[in-house]
ROKETOR-418258 format. One record per residue (C-alpha): residue in three letters; chain; x, y, z negated. Coordinates in Angstrom, 3 decimals. Each point is the difference from the previous one (the first is absolute). Layout:
! ROKETOR-418258
<r code="ALA" unit="A" x="X" y="Y" z="Z"/>
...
This chain:
! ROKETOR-418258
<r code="UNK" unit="A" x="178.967" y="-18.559" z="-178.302"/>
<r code="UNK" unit="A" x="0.383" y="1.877" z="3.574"/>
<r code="UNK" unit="A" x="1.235" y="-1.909" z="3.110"/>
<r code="UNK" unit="A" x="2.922" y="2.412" z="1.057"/>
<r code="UNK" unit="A" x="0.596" y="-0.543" z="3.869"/>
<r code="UNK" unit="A" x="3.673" y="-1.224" z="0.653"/>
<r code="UNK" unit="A" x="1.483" y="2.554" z="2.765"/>
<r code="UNK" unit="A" x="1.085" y="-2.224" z="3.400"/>
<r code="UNK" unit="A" x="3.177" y="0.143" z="1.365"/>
<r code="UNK" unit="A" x="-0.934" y="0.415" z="3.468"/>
<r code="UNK" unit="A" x="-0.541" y="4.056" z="0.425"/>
<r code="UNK" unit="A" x="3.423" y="0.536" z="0.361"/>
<r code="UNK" unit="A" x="0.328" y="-2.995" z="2.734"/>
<r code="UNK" unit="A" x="-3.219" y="1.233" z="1.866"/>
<r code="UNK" unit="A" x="1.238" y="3.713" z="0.728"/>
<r code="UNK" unit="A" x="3.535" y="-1.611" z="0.783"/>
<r code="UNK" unit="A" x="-1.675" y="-1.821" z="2.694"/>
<r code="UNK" unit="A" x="-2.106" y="3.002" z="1.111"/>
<r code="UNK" unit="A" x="3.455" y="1.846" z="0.379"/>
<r code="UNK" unit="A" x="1.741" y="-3.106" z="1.937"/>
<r code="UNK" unit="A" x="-2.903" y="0.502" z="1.988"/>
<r code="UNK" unit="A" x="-0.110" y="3.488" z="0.959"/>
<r code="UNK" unit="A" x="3.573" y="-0.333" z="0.509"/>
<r code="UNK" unit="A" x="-0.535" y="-2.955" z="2.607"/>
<r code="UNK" unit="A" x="-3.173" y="2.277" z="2.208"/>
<r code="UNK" unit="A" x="2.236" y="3.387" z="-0.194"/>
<r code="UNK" unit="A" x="3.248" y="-2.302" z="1.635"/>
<r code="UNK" unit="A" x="-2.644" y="-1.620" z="2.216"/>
<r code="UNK" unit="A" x="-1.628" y="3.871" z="1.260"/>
<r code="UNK" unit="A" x="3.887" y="1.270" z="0.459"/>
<r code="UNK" unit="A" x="0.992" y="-2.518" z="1.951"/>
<r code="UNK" unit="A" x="-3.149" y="0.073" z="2.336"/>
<r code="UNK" unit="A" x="0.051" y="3.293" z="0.434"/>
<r code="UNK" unit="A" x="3.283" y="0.517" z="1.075"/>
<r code="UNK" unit="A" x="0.613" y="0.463" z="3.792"/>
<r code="UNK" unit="A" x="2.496" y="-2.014" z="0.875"/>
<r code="UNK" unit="A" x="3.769" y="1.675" z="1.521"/>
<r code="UNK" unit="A" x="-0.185" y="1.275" z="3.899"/>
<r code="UNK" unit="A" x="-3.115" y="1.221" z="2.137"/>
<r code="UNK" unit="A" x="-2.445" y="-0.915" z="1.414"/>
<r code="UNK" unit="A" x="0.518" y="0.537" z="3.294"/>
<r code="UNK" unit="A" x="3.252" y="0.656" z="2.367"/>
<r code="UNK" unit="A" x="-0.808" y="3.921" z="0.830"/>
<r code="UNK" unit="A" x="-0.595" y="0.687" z="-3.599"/>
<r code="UNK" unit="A" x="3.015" y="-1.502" z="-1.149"/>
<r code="UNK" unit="A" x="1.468" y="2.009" z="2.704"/>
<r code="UNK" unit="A" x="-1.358" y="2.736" z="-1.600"/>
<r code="UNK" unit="A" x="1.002" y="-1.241" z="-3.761"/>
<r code="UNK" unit="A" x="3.750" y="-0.190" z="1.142"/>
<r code="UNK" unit="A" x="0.162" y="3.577" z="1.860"/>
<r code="UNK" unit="A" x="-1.329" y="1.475" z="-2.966"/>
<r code="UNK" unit="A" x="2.028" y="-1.793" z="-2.607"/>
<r code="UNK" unit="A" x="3.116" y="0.522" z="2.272"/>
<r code="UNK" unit="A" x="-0.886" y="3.878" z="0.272"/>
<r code="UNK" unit="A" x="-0.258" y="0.765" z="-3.599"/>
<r code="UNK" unit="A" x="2.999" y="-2.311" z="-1.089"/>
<r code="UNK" unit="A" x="-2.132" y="-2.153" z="-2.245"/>
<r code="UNK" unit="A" x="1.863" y="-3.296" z="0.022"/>
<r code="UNK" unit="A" x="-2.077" y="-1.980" z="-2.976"/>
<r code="UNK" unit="A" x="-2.643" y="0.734" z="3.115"/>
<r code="UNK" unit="A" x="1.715" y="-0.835" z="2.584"/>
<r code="UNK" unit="A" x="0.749" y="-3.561" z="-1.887"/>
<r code="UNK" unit="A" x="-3.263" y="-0.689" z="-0.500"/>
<r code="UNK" unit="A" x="-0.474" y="-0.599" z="3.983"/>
<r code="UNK" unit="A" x="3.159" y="-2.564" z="0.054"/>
<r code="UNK" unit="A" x="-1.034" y="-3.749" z="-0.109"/>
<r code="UNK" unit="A" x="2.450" y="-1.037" z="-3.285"/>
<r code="UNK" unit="A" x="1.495" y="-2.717" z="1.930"/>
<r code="UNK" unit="A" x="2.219" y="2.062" z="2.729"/>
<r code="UNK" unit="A" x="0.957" y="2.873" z="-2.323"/>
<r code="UNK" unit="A" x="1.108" y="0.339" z="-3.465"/>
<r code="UNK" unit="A" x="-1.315" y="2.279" z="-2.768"/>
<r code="UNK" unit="A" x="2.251" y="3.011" z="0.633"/>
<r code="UNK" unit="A" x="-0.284" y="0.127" z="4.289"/>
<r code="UNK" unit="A" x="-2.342" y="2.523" z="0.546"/>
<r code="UNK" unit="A" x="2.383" y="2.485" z="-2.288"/>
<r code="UNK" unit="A" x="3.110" y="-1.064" z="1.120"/>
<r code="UNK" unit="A" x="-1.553" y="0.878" z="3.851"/>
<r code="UNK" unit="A" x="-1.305" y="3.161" z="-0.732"/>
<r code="UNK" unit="A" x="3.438" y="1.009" z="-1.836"/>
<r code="UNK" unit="A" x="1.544" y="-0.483" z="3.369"/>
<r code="UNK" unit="A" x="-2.336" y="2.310" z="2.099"/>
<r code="UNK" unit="A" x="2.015" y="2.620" z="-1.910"/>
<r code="UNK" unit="A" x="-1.028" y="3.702" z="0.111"/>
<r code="UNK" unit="A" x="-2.522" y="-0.632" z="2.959"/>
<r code="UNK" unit="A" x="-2.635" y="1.935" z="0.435"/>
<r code="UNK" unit="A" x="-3.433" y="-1.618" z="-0.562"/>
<r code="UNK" unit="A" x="-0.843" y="1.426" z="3.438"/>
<r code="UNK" unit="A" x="2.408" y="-1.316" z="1.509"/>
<r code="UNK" unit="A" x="-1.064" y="-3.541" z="-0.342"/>
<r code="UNK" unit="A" x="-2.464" y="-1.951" z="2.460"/>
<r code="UNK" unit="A" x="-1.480" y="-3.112" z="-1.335"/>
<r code="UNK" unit="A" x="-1.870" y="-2.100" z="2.549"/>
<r code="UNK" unit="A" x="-1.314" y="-3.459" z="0.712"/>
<r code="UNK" unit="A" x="0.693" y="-2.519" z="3.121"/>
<r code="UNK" unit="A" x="0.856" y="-3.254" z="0.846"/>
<r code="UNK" unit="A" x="-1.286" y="-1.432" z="-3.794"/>
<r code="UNK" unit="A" x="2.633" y="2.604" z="-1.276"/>
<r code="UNK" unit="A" x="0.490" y="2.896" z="-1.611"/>
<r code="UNK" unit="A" x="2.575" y="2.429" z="1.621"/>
<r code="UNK" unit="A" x="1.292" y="2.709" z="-2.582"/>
<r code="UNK" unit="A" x="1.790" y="2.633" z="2.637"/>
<r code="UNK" unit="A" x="1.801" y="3.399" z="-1.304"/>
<r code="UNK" unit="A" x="0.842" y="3.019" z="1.712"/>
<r code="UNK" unit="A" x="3.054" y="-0.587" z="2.404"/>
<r code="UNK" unit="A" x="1.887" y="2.811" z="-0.874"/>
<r code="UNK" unit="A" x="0.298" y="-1.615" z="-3.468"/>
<r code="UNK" unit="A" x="1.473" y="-3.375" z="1.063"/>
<r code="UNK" unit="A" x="-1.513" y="-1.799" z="-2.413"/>
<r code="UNK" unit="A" x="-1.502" y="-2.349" z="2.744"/>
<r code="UNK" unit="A" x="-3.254" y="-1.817" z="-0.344"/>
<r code="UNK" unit="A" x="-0.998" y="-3.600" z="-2.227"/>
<r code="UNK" unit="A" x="-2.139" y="-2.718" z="1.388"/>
<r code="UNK" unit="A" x="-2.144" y="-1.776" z="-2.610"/>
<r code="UNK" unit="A" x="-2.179" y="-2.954" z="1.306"/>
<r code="UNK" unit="A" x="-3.951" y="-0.761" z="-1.191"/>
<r code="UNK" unit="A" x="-1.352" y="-2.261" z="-1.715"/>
<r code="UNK" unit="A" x="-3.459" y="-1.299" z="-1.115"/>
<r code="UNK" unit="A" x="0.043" y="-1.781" z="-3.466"/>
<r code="UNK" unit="A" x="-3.748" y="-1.098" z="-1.445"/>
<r code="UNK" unit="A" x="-1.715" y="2.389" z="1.907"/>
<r code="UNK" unit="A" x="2.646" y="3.808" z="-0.691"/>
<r code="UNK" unit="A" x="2.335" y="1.076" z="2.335"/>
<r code="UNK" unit="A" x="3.567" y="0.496" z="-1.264"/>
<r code="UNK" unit="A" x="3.569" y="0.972" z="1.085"/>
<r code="UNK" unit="A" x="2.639" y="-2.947" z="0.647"/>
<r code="UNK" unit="A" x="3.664" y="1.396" z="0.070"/>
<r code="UNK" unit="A" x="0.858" y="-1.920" z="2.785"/>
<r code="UNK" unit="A" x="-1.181" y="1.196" z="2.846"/>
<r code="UNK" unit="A" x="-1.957" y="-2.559" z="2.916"/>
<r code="UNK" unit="A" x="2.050" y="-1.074" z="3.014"/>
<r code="UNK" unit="A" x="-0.039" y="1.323" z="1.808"/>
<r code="UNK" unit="A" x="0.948" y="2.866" z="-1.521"/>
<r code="UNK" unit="A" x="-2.167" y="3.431" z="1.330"/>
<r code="UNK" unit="A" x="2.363" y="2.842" z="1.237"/>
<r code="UNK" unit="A" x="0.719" y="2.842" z="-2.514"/>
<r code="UNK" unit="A" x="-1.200" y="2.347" z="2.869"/>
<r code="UNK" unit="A" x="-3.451" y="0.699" z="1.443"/>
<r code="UNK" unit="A" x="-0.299" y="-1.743" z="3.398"/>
């Protein structure tokens, strides 16, 4: 009489471990790979902000905020008040560890003063500015 081979059990357990598995190096990869919020230096964040601030993207312009001085809806809230200024009217430019955000005086929207600050190696925007604080004008 023929030996039939009993079927094991553990196919099913073997490719749920492969998938666990796969699951665990993909989460790994992402998390590696992602470049952590802020830049990496103070003239490209500079940069970062003056473009963000310029084209009104304010999920950008978040992004260069260390969490613990602003909350999740600053950087939209701030550009809402610039108003109907003119992209070319705004200045953005960096002194004193801040970041001075000037617009056009004949608007009279004035000018914000954001200080700098280095978190594991990237550069990022603290909403209170150093003390002291840098003038809103050029010197």
């Amino acid at each position: 009489m023929p030996v039939i081979a009993k079927r094991s059990g553990r196919l099913p357990f073997m490719i749920l471990g492969l998938v666990v598995a796969a699951w665990i190096a993909y989460i790994v990869v992402a998390i590696s790979t992602t470049t952590p919020p802020g830049a990496s230096s103070e003239n490209e964040l500079s940069t970062e902000v003056m473009r963000a601030v310029k084209a009104g993207d304010s999920k950008s312009l978040q992004s260069y905020f260390s969490e613990e001085t602003t909350g999740d809806q600053y950087a939209e809230a701030w550009l809402k008040s610039l108003g109907s200024i003119q992209s070319d009217s705004i200045e953005v430019r960096e002194m004193d560890r801040a970041l001075v955000i000037n617009t056009s005086s004949s608007t009279g929207a004035g000018c914000t003063v954001w200080g700098l600050t280095k978190k594991k190696g990237r550069w990022l925007l603290d909403s209170v500015p150093p003390l002291p604080t840098p003038p809103c004008q050029p010197r």
